[in-house]
Biopython code that builds the backbone (N, CA, C, O; Angstrom):
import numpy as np
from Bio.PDB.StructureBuilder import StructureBuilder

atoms = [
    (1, "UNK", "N", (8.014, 7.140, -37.576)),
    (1, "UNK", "CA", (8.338, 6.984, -36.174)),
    (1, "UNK", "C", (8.001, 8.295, -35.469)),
    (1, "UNK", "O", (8.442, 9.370, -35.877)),
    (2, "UNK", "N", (7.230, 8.185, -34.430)),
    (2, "UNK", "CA", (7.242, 9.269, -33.632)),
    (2, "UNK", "C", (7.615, 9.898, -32.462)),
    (2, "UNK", "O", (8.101, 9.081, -31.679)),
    (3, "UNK", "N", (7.581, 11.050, -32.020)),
    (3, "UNK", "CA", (8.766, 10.853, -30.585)),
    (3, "UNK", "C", (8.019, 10.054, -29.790)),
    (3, "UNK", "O", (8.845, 9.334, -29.229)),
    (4, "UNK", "N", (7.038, 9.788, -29.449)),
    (4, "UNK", "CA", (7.046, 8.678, -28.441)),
    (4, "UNK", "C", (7.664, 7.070, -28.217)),
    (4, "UNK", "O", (7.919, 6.402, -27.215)),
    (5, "UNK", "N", (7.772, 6.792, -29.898)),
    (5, "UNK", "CA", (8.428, 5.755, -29.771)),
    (5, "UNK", "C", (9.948, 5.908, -30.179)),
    (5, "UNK", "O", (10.704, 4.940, -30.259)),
    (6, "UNK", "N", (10.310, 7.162, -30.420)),
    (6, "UNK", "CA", (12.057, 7.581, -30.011)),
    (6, "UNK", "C", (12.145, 7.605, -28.626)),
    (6, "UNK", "O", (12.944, 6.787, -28.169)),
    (7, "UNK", "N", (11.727, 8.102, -28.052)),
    (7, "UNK", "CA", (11.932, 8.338, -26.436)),
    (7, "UNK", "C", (11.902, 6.732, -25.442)),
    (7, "UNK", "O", (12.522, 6.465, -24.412)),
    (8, "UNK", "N", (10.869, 5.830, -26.289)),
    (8, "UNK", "CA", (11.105, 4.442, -25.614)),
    (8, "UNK", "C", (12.065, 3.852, -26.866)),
    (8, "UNK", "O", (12.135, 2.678, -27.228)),
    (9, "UNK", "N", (12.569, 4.664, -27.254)),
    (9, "UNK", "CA", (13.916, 3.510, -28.174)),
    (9, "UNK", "C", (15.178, 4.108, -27.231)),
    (9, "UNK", "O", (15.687, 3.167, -26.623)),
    (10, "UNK", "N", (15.603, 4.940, -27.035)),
    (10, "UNK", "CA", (16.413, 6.181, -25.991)),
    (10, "UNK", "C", (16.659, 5.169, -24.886)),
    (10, "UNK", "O", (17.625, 4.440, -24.662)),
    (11, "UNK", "N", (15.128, 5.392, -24.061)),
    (11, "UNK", "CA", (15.652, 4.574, -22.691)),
    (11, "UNK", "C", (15.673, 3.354, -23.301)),
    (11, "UNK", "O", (16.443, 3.684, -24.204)),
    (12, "UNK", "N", (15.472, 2.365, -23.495)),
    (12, "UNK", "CA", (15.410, 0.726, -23.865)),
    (12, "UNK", "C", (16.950, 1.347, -24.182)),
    (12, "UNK", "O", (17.616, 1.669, -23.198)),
    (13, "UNK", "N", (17.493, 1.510, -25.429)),
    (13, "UNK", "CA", (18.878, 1.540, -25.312)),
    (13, "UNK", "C", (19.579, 1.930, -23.923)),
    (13, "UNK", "O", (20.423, 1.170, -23.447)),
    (14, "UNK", "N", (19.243, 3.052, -23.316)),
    (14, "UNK", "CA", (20.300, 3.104, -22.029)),
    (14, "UNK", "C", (20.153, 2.151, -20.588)),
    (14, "UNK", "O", (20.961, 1.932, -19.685)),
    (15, "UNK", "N", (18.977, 1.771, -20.777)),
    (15, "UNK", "CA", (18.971, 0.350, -19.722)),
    (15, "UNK", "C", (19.994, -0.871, -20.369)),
    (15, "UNK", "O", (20.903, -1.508, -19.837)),
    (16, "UNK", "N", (19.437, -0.903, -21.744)),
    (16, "UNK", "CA", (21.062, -2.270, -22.191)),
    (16, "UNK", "C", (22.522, -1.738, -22.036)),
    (16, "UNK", "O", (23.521, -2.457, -22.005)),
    (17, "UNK", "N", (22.503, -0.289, -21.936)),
    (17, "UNK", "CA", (23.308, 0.167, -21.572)),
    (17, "UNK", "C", (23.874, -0.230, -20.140)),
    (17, "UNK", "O", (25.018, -0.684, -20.142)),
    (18, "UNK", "N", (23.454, -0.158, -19.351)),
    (18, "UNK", "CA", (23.281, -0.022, -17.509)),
    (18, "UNK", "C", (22.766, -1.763, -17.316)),
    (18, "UNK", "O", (22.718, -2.283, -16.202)),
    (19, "UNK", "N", (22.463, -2.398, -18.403)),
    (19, "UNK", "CA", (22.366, -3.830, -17.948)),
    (19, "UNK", "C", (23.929, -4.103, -18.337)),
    (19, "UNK", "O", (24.498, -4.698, -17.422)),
    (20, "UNK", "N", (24.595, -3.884, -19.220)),
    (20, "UNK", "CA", (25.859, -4.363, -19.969)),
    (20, "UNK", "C", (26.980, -3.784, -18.941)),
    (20, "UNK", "O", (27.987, -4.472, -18.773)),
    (21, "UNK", "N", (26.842, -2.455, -18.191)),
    (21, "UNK", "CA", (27.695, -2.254, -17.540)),
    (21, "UNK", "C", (27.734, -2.872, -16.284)),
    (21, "UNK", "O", (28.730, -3.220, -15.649)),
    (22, "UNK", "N", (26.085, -3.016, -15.873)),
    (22, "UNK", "CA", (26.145, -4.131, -14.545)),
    (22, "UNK", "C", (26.662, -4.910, -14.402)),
    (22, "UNK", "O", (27.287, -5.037, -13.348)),
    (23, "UNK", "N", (26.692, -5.863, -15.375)),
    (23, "UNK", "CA", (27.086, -6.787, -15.823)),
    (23, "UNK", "C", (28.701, -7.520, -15.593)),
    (23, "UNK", "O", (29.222, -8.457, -14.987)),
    (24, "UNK", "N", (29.003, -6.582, -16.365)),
    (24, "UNK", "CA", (30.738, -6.238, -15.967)),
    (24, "UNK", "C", (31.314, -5.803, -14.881)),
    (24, "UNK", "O", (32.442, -6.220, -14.620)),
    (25, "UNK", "N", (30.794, -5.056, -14.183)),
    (25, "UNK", "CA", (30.933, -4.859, -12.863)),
    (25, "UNK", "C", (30.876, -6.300, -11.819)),
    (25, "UNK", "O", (31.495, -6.501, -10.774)),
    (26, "UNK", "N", (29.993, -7.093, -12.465)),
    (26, "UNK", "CA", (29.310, -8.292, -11.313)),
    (26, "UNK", "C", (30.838, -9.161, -11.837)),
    (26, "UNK", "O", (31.608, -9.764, -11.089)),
    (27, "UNK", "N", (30.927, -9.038, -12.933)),
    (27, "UNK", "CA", (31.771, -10.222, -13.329)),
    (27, "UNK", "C", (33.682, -9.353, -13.227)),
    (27, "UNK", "O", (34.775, -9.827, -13.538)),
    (28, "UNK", "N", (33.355, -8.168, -12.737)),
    (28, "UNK", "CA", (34.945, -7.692, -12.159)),
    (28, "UNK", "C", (35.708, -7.404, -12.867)),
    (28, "UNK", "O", (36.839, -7.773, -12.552)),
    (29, "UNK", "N", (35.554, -6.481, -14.408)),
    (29, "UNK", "CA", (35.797, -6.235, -15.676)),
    (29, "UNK", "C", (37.164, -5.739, -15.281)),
    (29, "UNK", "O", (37.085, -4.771, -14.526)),
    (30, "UNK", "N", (38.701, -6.208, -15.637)),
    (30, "UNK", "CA", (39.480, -4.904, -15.727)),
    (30, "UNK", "C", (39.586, -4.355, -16.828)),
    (30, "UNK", "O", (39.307, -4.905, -17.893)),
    (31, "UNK", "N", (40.012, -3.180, -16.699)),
    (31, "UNK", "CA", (39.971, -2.159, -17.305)),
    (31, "UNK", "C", (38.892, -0.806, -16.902)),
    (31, "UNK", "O", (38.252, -0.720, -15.854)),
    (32, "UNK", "N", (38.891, 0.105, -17.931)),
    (32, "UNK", "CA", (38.016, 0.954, -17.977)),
    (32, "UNK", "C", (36.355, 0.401, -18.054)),
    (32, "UNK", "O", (36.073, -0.161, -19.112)),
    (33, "UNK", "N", (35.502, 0.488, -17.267)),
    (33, "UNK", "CA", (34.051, -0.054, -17.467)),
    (33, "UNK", "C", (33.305, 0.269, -18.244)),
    (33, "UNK", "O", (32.507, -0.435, -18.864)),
    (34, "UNK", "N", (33.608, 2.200, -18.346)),
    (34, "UNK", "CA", (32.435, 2.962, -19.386)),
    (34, "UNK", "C", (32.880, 2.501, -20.303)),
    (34, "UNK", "O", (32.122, 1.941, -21.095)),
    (35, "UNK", "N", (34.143, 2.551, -20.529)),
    (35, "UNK", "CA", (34.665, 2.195, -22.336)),
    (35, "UNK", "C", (34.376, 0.962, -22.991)),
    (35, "UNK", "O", (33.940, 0.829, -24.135)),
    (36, "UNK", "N", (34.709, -0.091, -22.012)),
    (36, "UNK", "CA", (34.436, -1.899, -22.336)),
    (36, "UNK", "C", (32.771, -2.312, -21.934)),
    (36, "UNK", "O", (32.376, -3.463, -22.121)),
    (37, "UNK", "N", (32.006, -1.411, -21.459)),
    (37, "UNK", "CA", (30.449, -1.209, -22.000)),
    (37, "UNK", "C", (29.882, -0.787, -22.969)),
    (37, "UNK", "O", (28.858, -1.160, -23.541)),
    (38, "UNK", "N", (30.765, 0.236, -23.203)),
    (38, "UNK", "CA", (30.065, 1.107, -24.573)),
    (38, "UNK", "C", (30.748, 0.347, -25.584)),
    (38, "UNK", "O", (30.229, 0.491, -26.691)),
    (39, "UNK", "N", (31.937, -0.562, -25.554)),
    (39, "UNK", "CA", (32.223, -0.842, -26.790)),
    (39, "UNK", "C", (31.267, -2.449, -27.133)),
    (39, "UNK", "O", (30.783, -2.700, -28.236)),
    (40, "UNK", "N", (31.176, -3.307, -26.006)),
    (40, "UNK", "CA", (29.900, -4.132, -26.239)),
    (40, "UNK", "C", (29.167, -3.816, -26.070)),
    (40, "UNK", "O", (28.447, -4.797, -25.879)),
    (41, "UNK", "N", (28.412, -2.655, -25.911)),
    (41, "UNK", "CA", (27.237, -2.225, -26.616)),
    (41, "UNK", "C", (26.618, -2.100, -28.047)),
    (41, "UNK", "O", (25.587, -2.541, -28.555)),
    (42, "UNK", "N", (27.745, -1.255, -28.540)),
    (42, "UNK", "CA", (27.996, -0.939, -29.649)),
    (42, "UNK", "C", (28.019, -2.373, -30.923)),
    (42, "UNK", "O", (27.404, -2.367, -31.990)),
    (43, "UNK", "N", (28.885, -3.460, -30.410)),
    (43, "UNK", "CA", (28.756, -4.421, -30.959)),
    (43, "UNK", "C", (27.885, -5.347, -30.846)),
    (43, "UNK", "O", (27.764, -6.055, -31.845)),
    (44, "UNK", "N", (27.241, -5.582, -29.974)),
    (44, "UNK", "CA", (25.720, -5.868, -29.507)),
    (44, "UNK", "C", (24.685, -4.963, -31.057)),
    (44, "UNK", "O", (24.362, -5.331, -32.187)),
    (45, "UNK", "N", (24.534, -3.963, -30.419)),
    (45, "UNK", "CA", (23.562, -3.029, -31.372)),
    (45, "UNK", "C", (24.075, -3.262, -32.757)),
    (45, "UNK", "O", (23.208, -3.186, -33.628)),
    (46, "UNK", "N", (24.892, -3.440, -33.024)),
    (46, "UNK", "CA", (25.564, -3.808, -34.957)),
    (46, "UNK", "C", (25.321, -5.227, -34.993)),
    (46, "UNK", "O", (25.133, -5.611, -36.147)),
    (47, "UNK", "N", (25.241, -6.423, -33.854)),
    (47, "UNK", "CA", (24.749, -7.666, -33.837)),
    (47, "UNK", "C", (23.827, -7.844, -34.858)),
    (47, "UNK", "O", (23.822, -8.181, -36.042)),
    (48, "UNK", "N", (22.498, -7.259, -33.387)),
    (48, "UNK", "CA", (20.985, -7.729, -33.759)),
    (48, "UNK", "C", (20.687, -6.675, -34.841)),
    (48, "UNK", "O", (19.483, -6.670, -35.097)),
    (49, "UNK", "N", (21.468, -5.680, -35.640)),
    (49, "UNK", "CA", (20.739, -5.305, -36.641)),
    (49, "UNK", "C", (21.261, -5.961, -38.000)),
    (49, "UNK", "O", (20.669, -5.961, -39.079)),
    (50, "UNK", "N", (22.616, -6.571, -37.675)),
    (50, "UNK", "CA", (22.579, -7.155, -38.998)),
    (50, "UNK", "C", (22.337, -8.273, -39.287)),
    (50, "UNK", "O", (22.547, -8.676, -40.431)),
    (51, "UNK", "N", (21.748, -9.196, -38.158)),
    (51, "UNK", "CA", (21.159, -10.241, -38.122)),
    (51, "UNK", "C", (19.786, -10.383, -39.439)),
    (51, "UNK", "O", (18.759, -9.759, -39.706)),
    (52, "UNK", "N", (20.461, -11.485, -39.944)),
    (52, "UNK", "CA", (19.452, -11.456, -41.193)),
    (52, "UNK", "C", (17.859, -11.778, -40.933)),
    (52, "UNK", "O", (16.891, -11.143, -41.352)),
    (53, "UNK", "N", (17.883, -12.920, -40.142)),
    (53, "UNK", "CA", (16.363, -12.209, -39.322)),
    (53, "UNK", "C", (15.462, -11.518, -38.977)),
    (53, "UNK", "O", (14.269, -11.688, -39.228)),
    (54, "UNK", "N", (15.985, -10.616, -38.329)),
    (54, "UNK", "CA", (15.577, -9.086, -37.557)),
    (54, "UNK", "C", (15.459, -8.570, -39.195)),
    (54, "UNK", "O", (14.416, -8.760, -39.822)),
    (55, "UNK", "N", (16.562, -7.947, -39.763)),
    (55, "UNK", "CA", (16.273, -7.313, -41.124)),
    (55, "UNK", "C", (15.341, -7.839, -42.029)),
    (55, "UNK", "O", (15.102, -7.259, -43.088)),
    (56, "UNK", "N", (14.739, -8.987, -41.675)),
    (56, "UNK", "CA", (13.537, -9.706, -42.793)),
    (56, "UNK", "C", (12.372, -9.383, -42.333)),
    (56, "UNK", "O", (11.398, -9.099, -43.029)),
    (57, "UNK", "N", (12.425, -9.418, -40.794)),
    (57, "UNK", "CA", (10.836, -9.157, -39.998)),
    (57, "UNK", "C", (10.872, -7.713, -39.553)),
    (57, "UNK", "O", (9.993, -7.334, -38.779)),
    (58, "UNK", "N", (11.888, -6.794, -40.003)),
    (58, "UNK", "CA", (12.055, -5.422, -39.508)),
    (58, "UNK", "C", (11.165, -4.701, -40.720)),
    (58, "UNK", "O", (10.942, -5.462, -41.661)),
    (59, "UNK", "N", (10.833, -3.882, -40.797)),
    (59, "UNK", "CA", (10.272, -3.169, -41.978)),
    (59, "UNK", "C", (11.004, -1.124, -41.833)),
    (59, "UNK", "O", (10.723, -0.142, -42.519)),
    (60, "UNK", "N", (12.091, -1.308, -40.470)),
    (60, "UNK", "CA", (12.663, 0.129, -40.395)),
    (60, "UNK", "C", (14.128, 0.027, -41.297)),
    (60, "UNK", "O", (14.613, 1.072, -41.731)),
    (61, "UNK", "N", (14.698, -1.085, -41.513)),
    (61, "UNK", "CA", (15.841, -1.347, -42.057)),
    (61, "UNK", "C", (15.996, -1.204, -43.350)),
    (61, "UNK", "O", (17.082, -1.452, -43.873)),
]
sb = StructureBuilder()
sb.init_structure("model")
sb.init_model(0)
sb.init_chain("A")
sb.init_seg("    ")
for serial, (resi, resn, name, xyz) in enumerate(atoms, 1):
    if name == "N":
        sb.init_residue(resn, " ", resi, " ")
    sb.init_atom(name, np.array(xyz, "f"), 0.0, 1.0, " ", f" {name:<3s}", serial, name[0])
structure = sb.get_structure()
């Protein structure tokens, strides 16, 4: 992997970032927003990687 394609893994993560918090915002989240974004984020990102799928057609896993 090279930094160019770290740097588009970086942003692509912080836009799902900023899509997930939009998100919650549109739909009127209570609570804390940064925290209940970052924590479905987080579970999002542990989703699609342990999706047995992705890990069959992945060759970084």
């Amino acid at each position: 992997m090279n930094a160019k394609e770290m740097v588009y893994g970086v942003i692509a993560e912080a836009a799902f970032y900023g899509f997930i918090y939009y998100a919650s915002y549109l739909l009127k989240v209570e609570g804390n927003l940064l925290w209940s974004s970052f924590v479905l984020w987080a579970l999002m990102n542990i989703a699609i990687v342990m999706c047995p799928v992705v890990r069959k057609s992945c060759t970084c896993f």
